[in-house]
C-alpha positions, -999 to +999 in steps of 0.1 A: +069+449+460+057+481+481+056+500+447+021+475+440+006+478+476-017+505+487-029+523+519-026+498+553-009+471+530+024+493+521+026+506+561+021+471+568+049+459+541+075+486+558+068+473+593+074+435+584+114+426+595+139+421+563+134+382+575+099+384+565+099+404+532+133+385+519+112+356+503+078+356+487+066+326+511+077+345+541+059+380+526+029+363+521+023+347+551+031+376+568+007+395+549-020+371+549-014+365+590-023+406+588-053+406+567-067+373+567-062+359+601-074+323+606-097+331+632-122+357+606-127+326+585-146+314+616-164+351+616-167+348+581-185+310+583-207+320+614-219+351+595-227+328+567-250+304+592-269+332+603-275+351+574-315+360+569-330+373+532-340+414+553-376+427+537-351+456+525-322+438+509-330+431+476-318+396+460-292+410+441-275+429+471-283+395+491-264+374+465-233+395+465-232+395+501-234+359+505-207+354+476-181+380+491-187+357+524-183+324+509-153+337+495-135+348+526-144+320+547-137+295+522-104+314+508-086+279+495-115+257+480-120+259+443-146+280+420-173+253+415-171+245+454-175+280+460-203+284+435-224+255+454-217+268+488-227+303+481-263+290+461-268+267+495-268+298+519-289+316+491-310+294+496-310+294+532-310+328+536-348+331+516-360+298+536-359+305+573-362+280+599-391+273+613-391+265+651 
């Protein structure tokens, strides 16, 4: 496996105990404790909430920002749920709230 990792993953891989790498389950929850800890989703979704359409950003950039964000705070829902979450805070993002 190390021989397909890269960068912080492999030193990550070689620090993991023989326990951890000796199954796929138990190397990829290690791994994904590492990089994708429960607690960014959170980041991730309160990011999302926030997120305002800047005079600067142009829509494209604003798109692939919003979809890289729906995809890490929604990391196990399907394509087509992903799809309709990121065109909602699209959406959200060019109509802000008015207080």
């Amino acid at each position: 496996m190390p021989a397909y990792l890269k960068g912080l993953a492999v030193q990550t891989y070689f620090s993991l105990t023989a326990e951890q790498t000796s199954t796929w389950e138990g190397l990829e929850c290690a791994l994904t404790d590492r990089f994708h800890p429960i607690e960014s989703q959170q980041v991730h979704i309160s990011t999302l909430q926030v997120k305002l359409h800047r005079p600067d950003e142009d829509l494209h950039q604003l798109r692939c920002k919003i979809a890289r964000l729906v995809e890490l705070a929604y990391p196990d829902d399907p394509l087509v749920i992903l799809d309709c979450t990121a065109r909602d805070f699209f959406i959200g993002a060019l109509t802000p709230l008015m207080l």
